[in-house]
C-alpha positions as CSV (number, residue, x, y, z in Angstrom):
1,X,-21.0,-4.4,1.7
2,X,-19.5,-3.4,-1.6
3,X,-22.7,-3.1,-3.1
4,X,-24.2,-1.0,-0.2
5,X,-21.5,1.3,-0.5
6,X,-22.1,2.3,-4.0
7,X,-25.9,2.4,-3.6
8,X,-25.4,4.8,-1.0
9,X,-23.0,6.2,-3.2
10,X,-20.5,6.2,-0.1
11,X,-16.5,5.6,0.1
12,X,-15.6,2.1,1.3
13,X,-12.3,-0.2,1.4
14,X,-13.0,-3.6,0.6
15,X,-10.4,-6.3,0.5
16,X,-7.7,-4.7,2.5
17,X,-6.1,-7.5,4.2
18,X,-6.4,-9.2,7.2
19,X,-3.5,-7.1,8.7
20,X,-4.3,-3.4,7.3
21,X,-8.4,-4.3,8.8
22,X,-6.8,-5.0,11.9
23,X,-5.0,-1.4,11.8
24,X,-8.2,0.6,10.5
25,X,-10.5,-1.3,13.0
26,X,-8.1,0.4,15.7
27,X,-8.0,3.6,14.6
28,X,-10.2,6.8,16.1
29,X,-9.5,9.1,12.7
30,X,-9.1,7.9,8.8
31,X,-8.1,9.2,5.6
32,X,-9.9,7.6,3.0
33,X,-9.1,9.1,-0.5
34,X,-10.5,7.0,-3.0
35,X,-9.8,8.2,-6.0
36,X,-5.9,8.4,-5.5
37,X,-6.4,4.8,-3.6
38,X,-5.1,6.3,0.4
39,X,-6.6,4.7,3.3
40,X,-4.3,6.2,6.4
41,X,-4.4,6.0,9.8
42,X,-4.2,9.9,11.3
43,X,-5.0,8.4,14.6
């Protein structure tokens, strides 16, 4: 997936954790900053 993402030249968060994937899998909204490393849950 990784490697898809930067083809596509898109965001992505790989290796988060077993429990942070479970959070972000949940969630309806996300901040995803990557260049100051945020991945948040809004919602």
């Amino acid at each position: 997936m990784a490697i898809r993402a930067a083809e596509f030249g898109l965001p992505a968060a790989i290796g988060v954790g077993e429990q942070r994937y479970r959070e972000v899998a949940q969630a309806r909204v996300l901040e995803l900053d990557p260049p100051r490393q945020i991945l948040r849950v809004i919602r």
